[in-house]
C-alpha positions as a printed Julia matrix, in Angstrom:
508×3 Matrix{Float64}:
   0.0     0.0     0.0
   1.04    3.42   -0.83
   0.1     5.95    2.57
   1.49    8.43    0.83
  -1.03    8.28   -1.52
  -3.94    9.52    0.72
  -5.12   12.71    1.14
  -7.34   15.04    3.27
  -9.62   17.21    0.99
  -7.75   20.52    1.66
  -4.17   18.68    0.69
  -5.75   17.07   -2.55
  -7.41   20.53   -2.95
  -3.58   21.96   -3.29
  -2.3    18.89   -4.88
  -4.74   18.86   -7.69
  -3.48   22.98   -8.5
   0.03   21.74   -9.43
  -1.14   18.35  -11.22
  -3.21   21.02  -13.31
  -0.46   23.81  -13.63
   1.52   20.57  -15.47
  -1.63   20.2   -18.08
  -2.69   17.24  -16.88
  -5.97   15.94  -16.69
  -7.67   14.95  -13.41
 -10.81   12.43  -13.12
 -12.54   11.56  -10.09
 -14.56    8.23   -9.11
 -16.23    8.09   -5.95
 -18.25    5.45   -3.88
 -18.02    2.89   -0.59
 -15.77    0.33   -2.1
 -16.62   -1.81    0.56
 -14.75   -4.88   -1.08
 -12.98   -4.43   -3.79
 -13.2    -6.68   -7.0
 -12.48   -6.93  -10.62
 -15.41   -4.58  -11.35
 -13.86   -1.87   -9.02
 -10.75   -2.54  -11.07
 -11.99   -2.14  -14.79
 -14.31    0.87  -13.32
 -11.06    2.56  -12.67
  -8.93    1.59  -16.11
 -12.22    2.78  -18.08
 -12.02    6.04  -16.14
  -8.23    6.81  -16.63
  -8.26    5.72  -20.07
  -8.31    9.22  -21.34
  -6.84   11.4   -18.02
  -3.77   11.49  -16.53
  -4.55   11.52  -12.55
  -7.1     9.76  -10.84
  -8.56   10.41   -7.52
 -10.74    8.09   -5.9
 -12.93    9.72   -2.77
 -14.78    7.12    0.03
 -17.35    7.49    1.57
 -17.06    7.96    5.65
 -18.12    5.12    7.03
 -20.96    7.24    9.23
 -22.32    8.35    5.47
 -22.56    4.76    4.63
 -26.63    3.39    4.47
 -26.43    0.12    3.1
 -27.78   -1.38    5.94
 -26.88   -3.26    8.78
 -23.39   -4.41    9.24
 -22.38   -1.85    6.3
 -19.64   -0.82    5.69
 -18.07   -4.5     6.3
 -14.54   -2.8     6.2
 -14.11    0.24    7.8
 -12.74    3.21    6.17
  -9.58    3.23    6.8
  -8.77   -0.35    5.49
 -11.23    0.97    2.48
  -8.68    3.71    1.5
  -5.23    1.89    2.08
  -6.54   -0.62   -0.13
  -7.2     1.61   -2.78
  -4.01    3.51   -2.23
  -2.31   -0.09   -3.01
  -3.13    0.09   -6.91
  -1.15    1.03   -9.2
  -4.11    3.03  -11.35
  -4.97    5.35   -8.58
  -2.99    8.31   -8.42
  -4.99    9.47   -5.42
  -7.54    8.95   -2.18
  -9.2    10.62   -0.4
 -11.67   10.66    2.54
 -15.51   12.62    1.79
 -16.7    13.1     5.19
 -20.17   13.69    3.7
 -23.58   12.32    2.55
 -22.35   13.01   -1.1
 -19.25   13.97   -3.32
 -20.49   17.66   -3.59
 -17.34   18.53   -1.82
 -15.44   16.47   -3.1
 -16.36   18.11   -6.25
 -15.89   21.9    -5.43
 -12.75   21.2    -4.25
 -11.12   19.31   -7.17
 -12.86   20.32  -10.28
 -12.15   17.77  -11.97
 -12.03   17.52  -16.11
 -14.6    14.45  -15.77
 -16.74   13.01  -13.06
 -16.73    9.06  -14.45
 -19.98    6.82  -13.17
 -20.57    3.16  -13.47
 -23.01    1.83  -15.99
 -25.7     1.65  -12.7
 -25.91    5.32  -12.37
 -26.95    5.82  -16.93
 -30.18    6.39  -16.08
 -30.18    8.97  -13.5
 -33.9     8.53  -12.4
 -32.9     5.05  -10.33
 -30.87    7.26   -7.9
 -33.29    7.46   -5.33
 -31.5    10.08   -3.65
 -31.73   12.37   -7.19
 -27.77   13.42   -5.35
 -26.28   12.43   -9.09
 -28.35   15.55  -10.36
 -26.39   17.55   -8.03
 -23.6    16.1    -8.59
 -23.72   17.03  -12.48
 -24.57   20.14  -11.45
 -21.69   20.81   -9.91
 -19.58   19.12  -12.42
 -20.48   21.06  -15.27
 -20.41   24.5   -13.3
 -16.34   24.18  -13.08
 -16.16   22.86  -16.87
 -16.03   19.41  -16.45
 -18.12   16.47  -17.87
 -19.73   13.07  -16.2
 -19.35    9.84  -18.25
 -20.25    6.27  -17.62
 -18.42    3.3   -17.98
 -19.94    0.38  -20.06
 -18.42   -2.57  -17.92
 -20.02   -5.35  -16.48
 -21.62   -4.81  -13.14
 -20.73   -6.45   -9.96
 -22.46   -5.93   -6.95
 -20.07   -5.95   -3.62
 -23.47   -5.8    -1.59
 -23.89   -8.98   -3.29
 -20.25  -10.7    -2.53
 -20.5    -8.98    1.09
 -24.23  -10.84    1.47
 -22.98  -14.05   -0.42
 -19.67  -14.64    1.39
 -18.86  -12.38    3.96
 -22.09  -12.67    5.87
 -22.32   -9.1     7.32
 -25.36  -10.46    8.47
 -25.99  -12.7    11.39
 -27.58  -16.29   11.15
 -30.92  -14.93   12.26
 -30.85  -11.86   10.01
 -29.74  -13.68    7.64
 -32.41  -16.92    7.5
 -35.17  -14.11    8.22
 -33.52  -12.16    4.75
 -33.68  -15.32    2.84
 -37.24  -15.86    3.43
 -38.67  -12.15    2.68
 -36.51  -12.32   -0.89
 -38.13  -15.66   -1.66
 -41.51  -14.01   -1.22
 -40.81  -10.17   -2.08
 -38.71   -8.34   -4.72
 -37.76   -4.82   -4.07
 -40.0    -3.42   -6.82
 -43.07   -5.46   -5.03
 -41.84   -3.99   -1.48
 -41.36   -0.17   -3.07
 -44.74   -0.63   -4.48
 -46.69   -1.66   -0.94
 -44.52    1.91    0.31
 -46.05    3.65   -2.55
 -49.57    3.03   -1.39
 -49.02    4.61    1.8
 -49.26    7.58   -0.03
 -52.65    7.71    0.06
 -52.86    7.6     3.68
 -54.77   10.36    6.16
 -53.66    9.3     9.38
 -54.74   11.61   12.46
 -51.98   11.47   15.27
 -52.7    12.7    18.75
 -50.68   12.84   21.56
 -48.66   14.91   23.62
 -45.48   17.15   21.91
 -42.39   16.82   23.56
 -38.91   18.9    23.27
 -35.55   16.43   23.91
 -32.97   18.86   25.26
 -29.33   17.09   25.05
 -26.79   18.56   27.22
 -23.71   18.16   26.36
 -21.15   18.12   29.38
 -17.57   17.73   30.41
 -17.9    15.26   33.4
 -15.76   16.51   36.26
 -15.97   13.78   38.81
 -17.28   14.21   42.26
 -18.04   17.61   44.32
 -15.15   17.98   46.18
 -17.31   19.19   49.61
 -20.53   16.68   48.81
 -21.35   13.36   47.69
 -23.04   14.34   44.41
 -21.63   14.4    40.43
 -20.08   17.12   39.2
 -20.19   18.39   35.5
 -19.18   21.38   33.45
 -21.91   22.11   30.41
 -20.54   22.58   26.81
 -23.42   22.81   24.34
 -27.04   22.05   23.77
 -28.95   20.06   21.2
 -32.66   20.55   20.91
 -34.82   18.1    19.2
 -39.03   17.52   18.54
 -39.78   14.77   20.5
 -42.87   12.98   21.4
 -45.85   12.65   19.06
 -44.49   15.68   17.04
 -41.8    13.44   15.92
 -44.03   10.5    15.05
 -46.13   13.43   12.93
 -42.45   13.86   11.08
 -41.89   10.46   10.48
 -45.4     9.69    9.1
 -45.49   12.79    6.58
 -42.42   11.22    5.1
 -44.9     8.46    3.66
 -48.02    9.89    3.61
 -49.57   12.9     1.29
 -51.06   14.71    4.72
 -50.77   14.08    8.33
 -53.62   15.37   10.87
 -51.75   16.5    14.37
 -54.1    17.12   17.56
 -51.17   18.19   20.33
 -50.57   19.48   23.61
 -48.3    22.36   24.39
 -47.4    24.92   27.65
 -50.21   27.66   27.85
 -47.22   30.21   27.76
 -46.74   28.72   24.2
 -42.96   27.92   25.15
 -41.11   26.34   21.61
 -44.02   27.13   19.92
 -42.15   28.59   16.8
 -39.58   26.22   17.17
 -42.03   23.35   16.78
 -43.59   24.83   13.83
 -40.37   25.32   12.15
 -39.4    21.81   12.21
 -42.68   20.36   11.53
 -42.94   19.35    7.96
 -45.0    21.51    5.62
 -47.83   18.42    5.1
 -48.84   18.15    8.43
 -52.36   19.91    9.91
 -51.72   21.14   13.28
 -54.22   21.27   15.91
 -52.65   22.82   19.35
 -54.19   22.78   22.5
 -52.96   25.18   25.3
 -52.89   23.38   28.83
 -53.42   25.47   31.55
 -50.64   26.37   34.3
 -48.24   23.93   32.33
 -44.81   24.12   30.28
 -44.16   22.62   26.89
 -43.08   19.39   28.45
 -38.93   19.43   27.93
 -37.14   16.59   28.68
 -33.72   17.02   29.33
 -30.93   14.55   29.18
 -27.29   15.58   30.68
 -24.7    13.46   28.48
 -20.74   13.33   29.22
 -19.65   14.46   25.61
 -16.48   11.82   25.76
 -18.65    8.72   26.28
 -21.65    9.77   25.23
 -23.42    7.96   28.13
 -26.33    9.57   29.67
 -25.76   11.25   33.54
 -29.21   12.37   34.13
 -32.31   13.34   33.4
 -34.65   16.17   34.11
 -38.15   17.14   33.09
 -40.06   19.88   33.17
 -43.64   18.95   33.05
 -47.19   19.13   34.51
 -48.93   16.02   34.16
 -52.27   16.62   35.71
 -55.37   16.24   33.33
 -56.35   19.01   31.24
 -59.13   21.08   32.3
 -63.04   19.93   31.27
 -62.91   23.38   29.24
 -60.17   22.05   27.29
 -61.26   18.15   27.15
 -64.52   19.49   25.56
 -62.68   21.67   22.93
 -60.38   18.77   21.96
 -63.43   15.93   21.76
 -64.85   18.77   19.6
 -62.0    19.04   17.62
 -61.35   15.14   17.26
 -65.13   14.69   16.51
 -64.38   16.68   13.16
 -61.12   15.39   11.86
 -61.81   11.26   12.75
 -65.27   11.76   10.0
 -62.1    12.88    7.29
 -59.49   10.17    8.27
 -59.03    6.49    7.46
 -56.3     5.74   10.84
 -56.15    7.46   14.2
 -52.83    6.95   16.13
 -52.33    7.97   19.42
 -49.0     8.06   21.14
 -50.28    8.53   24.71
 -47.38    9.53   27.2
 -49.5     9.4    30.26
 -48.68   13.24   30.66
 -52.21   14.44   31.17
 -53.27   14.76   27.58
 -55.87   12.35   26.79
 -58.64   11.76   28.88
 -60.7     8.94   29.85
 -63.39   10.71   27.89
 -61.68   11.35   24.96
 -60.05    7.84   25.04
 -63.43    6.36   25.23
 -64.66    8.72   21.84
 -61.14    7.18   19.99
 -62.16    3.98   20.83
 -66.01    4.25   19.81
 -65.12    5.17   16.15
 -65.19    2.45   13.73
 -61.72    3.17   12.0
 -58.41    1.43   11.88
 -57.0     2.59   15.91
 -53.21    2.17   16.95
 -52.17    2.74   20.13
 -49.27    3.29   21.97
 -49.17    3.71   25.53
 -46.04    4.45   27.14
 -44.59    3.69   30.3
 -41.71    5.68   31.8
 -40.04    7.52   34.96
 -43.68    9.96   35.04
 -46.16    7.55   34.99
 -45.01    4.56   36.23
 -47.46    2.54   38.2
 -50.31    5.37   37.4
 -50.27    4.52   33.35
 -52.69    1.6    32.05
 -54.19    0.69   28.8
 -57.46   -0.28   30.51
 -58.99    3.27   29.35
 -58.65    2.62   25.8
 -61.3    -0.51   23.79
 -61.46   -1.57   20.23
 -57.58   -1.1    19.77
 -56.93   -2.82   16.31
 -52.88   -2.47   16.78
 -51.42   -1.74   19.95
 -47.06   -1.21   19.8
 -45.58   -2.06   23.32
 -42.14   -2.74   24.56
 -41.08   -5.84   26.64
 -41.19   -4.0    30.18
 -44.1    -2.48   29.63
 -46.48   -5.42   28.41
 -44.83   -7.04   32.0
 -45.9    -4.23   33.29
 -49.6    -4.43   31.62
 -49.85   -8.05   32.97
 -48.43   -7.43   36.04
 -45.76  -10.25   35.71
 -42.22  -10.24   35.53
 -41.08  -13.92   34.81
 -43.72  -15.8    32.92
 -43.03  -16.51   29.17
 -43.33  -13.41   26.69
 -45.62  -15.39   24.06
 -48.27  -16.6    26.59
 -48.19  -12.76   28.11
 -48.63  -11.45   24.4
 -52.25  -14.03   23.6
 -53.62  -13.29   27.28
 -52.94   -9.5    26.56
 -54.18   -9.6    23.29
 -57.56  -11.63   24.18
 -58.1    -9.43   27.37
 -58.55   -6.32   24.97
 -59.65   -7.5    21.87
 -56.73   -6.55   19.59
 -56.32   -7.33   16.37
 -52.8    -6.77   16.31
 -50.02   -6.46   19.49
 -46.26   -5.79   18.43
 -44.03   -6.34   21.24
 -40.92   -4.47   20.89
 -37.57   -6.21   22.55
 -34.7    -4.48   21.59
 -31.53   -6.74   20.77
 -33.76   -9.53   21.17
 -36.16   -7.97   17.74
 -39.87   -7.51   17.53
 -42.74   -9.82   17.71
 -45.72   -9.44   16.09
 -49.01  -11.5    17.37
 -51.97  -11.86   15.74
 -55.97  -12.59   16.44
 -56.22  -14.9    13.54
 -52.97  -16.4    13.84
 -52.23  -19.24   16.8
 -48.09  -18.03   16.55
 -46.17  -14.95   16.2
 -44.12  -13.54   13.7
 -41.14  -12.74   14.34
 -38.32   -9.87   13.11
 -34.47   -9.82   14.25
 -33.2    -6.44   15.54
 -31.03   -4.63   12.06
 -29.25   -1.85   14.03
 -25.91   -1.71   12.74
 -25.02    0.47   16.01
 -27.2     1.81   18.77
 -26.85    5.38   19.92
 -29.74    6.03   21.87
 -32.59    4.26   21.81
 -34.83    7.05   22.82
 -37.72    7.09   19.8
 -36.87    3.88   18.54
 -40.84    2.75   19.33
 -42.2     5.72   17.71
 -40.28    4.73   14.72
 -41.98    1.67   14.82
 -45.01    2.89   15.74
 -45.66    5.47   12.82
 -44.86    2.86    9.87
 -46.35   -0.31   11.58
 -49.66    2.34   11.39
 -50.21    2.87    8.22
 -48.87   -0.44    6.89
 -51.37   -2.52    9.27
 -54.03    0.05    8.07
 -53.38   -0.48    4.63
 -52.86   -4.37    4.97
 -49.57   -4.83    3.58
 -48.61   -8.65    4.68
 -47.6    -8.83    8.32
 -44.01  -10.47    7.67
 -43.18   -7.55    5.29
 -44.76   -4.97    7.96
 -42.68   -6.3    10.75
 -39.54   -5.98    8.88
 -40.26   -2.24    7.46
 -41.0    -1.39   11.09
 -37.62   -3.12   12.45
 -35.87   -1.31    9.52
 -37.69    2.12   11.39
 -36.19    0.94   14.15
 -33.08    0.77   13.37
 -32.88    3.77   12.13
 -33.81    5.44   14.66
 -31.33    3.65   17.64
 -28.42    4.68   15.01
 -28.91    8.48   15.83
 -29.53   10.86   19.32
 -32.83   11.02   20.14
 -35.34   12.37   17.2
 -32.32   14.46   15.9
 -33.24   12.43   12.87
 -36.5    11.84   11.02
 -37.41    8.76    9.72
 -36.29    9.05    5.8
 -37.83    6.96    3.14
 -34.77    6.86    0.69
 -32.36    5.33    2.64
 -35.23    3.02    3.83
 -35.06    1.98    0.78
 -31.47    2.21   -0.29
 -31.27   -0.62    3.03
 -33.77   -2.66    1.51
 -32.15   -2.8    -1.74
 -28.97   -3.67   -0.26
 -30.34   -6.36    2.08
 -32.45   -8.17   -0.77
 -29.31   -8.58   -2.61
């Protein structure tokens, strides 16, 4: 291998002014290159053919979405590899989601694609379009290569097993039954979805701190704070995730009657979704805050600010009022209930009367524990739980999971109960069906794990709703999941694209 070979973006910026000074001619290639193989190889001899330097830029490994277990080698063992051939002049690191950078910084004389990216419309992300864009404004041209494709995702899948056994046998068994064109088309018909989401908005505060150890005069943690991240949490990040999928989203909410975050909230709402806020009296915007030592990234403590009385009969009546209009215009109702003082036992009992498809889930956490119960709520067609709190339900903390899952499910009538375990997957149990379903856990790394079941709960939704088969609903929602535990909190929404872009990868 050649280390001298690799290059930050500023030095390659500099380098790439002399190589030019000398007339020569610089092309750039950029991707992964997870494993490299003979199509890697004749990619790059097909780009050079007419140039004189060739840079190749990799992708971070943190920019990587190919799904779990991706990249299989990380990125520094990605670029000395590439350094070792003789063809490439050049390598460089593109700490970023695309090669726009990249790009700007090297200008190159021509930007060379494989024969995969010739018809521009199958890049789901539509970067390539910005990409050529860029291209062409410093002079330069794109081109494709006509060699054979091979996929890596395909050797990594076939003989590397990035995947474990589980993941793996469960893979095997949704490619037998669904191609990715079948899958992208169910997605497609959630579309046409008008779900109305109610439940409690939430703002997740991460404070960022430099832990200093113990107070040197009492017995209590000490910690310097550095920075703050602020996020929409609660049900106004479920509303995000389901206007990625759906045309229009229907949001009945909570807030502080001092309209704390208010603009804030609005701002990072997306544009398709209806808001309905509700002012609770002698409360806060419920913030949650979470201290976290910056180094570790493990949480120290948390703190919330919150009044989680009832709201007043005034407001109960203005709300049933409200949610007596929208439920006549919607074909789902979803209700992420927090326990934080929001929904009523009257206006659970009007969700619960209405003859549309009802999800539900109820939360347990460090608020409401012991006080929260799902025995307000009837006619729940999908309820999403964790592990803890269906134990928690049943009041039992040893017997077996599965027999839990059928009493729970017969005591309230549900149609549908998702059990959420974390490492361990998610279970899906059925009226009709005498066994469950089953889905391994795909997180490729877990950050935080905060939002992970409203993930779930937002795609399960509208897929249940819109009766896409329950193996392929199960695995969409583990994919949600995942994405979720891979970032902080709800810094990130869920995102169709690279839903898909992991789905592609997997079915390979």
């Amino acid at each position: 291998m050649s280390k001298n070979k690799i290059y930050t973006i500023q030095q390659i910026k500099k380098k790439v002014i002399g190589i030019k000074k000398e007339k020569k001619k610089v092309v750039l290639c950029h991707g992964v290159f997870d494993l490299i193989h003979i199509g890697h190889v004749k990619y790059f001899e097909s780009a050079k053919k007419n140039y004189d330097y060739l840079i190749v830029s990799v992708t971070s490994d943190i920019f990587v979405n190919k799904g779990p277990g991706r990249p299989y080698f990380n990125q520094d063992l990605r670029m000395q590899l590439l350094s070792s051939l003789e063809i490439v002049n050049a390598v460089v690191l593109s700490d970023y989601p695309t090669s726009e950078k990249i790009l700007s910084a090297v200008r190159p004389s021509a930007y060379i694609k494989g024969p995969d990216y010739l018809n521009n419309k199958k890049d789901k992300t539509k970067n390539i379009y910005k990409e050529i864009k860029i291209v062409k404004k410093y002079g330069g041209v794109v081109k494709y290569t006509k060699d054979s494709v091979y996929s890596s995702s395909n050797l990594l899948n076939k003989f590397f097993k990035p995947l474990s056994n589980e993941q793996r046998n469960f893979m095997d068994k949704i490619s037998k039954k669904y191609t990715f064109q079948k899958i992208e088309g169910f997605l497609e018909t959630l579309k046409n979805s008008n779900p109305l989401l109610v439940g409690e908005t939430i703002i997740d505060q991460y404070i960022f701190c430099d832990t200093l150890g113990k107070s040197g005069k009492e017995p209590h943690l000490a910690a310097k704070d550095l920075y703050t991240e602020t996020y929409l949490g609660g049900s106004a990040a479920i509303a995000n995730h389901l206007a990625e999928f759906c045309k229009s989203v229907e949001f009945t909410t909570s807030i502080g009657n001092k309209k704390e975050f208010l603009s804030f909230i609005k701002h990072k709402l997306k544009k398709n979704i209806k808001t309905n806020f509700f002012l609770k009296n002698n409360s806060p915007t419920i913030v949650k805050k979470r201290f976290i030592d910056e180094v570790s990234g493990s949480k120290l403590l948390g703190v919330y600010s919150i009044n989680d009385k009832m709201v007043s009969k005034q407001i109960e009546k203005r709300i049933i009022s409200k949610l007596k209009e929208k439920i006549k215009r919607t074909d789902c109702v979803i209700v992420s209930d927090y326990g934080h003082g929001l929904i009523t036992e009257k206006i659970a009992k009007l969700i619960s009367q209405k003859k549309i498809f009802f999800s539900l889930n109820a939360q347990v956490n460090a608020a409401n524990l012991g006080f929260h119960s799902l025995s307000k709520y009837r006619n729940i067609d999908a309820l999403i739980i964790n592990e803890s709190e269906l134990r928690h339900e049943m009041r039992d903390k040893n017997s077996d999971i599965d027999k839990l899952s059928f009493q729970l499910l017969s005591k309230f009538k549900i149609l549908y109960l998702i059990v959420t375990r974390g490492k361990n997957g998610v279970n899906l149990y059925a009226k009709k069906l005498k066994k469950k379903i089953h889905s391994p856990a795909f997180a490729n790394k877990v950050i935080d794990k905060v939002g992970a079941g409203d993930n779930m709960l937002s795609l399960i939704s509208i897929c249940l709703q819109k009766k896409i088969p329950l193996d392929l609903t199960l695995f969409l929602g583990s994919l949600a999941g995942a994405q979720s535990v891979e970032s902080l909190g709800n810094s990130e929404s869920l995102n169709k694209i690279r839903l898909l872009r992991n789905l592609e990868y997997l079915l390979k």
